[in-house]
C-alpha positions in Angstrom: 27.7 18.5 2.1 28.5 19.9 -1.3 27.3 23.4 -2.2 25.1 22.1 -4.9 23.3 19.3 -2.4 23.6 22.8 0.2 21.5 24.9 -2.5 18.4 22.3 -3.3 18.3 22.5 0.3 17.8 26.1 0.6 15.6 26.3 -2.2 13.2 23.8 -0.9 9.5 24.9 -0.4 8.8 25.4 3.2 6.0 23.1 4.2 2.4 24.7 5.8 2.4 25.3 8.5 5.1 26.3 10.1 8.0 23.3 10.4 9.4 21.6 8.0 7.7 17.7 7.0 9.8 15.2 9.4 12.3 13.2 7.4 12.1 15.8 4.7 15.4 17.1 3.0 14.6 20.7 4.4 14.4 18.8 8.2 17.8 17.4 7.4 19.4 20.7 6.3 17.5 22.3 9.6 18.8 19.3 11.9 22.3 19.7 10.0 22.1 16.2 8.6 23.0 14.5 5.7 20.1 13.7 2.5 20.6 11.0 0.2 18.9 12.4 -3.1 19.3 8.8 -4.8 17.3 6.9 -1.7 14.6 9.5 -1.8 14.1 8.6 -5.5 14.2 4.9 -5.0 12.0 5.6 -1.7 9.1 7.5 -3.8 9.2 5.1 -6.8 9.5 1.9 -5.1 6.3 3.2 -3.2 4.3 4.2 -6.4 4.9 1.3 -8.2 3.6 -1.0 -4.8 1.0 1.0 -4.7 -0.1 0.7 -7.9 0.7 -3.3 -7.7 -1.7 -3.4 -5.0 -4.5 -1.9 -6.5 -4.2 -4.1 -9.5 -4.1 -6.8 -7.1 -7.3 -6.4 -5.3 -8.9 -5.3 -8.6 -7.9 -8.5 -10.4 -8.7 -10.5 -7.1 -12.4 -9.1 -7.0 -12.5 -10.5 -11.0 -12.0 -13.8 -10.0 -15.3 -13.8 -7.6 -16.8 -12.4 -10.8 -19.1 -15.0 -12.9 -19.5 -12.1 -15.3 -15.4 -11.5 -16.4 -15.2 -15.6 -15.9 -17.2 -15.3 -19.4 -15.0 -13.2 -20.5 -11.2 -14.2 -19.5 -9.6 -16.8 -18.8 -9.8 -17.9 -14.9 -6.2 -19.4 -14.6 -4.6 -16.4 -16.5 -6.4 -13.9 -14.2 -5.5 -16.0 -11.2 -1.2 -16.4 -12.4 -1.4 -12.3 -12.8 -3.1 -11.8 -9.3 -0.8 -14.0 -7.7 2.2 -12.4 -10.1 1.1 -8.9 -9.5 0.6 -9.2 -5.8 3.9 -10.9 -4.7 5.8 -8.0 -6.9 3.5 -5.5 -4.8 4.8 -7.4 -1.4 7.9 -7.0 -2.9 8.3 -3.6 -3.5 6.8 -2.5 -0.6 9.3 -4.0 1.5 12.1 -2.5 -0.8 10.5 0.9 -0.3 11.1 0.1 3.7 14.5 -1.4 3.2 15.5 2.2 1.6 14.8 4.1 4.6 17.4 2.4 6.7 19.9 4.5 4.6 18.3 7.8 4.4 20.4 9.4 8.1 17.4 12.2 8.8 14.9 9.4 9.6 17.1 7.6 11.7 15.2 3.9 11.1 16.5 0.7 12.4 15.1 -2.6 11.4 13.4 -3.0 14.4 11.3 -0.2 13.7 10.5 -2.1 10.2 9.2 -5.4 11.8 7.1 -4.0 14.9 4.7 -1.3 14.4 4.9 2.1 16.2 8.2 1.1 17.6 9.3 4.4 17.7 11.1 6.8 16.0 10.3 9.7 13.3 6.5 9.7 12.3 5.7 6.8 14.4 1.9 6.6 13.7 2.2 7.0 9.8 5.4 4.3 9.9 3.6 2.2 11.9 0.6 2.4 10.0 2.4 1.3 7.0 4.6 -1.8 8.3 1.7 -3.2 9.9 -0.4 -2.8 6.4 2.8 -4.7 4.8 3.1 -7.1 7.5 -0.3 -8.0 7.1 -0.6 -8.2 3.1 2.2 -10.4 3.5 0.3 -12.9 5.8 -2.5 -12.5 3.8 -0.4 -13.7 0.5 1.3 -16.4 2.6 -2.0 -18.0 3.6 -2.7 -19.3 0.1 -0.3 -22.4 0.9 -2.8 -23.0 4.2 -5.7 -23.4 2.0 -6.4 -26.7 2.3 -5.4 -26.8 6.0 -7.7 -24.4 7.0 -10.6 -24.9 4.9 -11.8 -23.0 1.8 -14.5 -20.8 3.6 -12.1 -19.8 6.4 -9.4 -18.9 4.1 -11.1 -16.6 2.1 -12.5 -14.6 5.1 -8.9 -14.4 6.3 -7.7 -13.7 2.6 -10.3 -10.8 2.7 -8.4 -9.0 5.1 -6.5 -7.8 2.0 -9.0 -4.9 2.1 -7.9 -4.1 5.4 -4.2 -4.2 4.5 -4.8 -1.6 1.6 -6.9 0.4 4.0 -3.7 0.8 6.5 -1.2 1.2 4.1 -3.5 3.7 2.7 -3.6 5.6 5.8 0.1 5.4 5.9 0.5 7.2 2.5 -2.2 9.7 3.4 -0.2 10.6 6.8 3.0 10.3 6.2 3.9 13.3 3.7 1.1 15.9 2.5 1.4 15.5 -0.8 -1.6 12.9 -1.0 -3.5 15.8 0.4 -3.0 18.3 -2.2 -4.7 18.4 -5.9 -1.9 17.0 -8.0 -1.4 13.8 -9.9 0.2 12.2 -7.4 -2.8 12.9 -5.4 -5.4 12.0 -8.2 -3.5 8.4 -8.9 -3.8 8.0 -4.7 -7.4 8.5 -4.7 -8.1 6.4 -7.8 -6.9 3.9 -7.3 -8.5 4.0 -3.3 -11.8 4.3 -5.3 -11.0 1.4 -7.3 -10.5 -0.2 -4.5 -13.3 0.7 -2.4 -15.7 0.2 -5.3 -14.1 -3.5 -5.6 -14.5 -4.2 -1.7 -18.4 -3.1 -2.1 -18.9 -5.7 -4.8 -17.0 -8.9 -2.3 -19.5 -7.5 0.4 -22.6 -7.0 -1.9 -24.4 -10.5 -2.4 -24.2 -11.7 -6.0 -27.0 -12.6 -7.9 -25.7 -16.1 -8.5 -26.0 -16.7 -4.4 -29.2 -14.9 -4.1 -30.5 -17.5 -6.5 -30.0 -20.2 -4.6 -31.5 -18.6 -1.4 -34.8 -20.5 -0.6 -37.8 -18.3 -1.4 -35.6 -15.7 -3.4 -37.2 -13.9 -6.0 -34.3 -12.4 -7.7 -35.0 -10.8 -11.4 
């Protein structure tokens, strides 16, 4: 280790309470291993940018349900830049995995990136977040199985989507406590968790073009 990389060490904040964050570079200096500055950078911005990609994804998925934007926008140009914004959230996601397998303090083998809560450092939070991946990417997968399984069943399976955002949410939430804190990281987590929330209450919410056709409805 070279005295600068033994320096930024040192000077790192110590986390609250007491130890330092698992897989952190204060842990490493404490456990006398090495840090790899560069993978902790392409660790935290492959991560921001699928989380963000996500988001968007969900967001523009909920639009297409949406009679209102289909007035709006264009249908097939809102459906390429789902299907183009979630496969490059996919994407990402499993790049911000793959870096981990060359960071030494977390000590991550690839079977610990293809089963959930296989072990190793921060097994709930990791586990949390491959299993989130694992099923966003069956979730984006099923679109060629439409017409095998049927439209209606797809979409309730394709609506697990929610449920993939949910655990990869919990994944970012637990696995470092800087989501926990007021700063902008922070702010951009819980927006775009809002977003997302407030998009999952308008899927579940019936629409007023469905309550129309309900016999005896008196929708105004």
């Amino acid at each position: 280790m070279t005295a600068d990389a033994a320096s930024r060490l040192t000077s790192a904040p110590t986390p609250q309470p007491g130890s330092p964050i698992p897989g952190s570079a204060l842990d490493a200096y404490t456990r006398h291993l090495s840090y790899d500055y560069g993978v902790h950078h392409l660790a935290r911005l492959t991560a921001l940018i699928a989380y963000v990609l996500l988001v968007s994804a969900l967001v523009l998925g909920t639009i297409l349900r949406m009679r209102y934007f289909q007035r709006i926008v264009n249908r097939p140009t809102v459906y390429g830049a789902h299907m183009t914004v979630a496969l490059s959230a996919l994407i990402f996601g499993a790049l911000h995995g793959l870096t981990f397998l060359y960071q030494p303090v977390w000590d991550i083998g690839s079977l610990d990136l293809i089963v959930p809560f296989a072990g190793g450092l921060q097994r709930v939070p990791v586990g949390l977040g491959v299993m989130g991946l694992e099923l966003a990417i069956a979730v984006g997968c099923s679109v060629w199985l439409q017409r095998r399984l049927g439209y209606r069943r797809w979409l309730r399976f394709h609506q697990l989507g929610y449920l993939a955002f949910a655990l990869i949410w919990l994944h970012i939430f637990t696995v470092h406590p800087e989501p926990r804190h007021f700063d902008l990281v922070a702010v951009g987590v819980a927006a775009g968790a809002g977003a997302c929330l407030f998009a999952f209450v308008i899927r579940v919410l019936p629409s007023r073009s469905r309550l129309l056709n309900y016999p005896g409805s008196q929708v105004r």
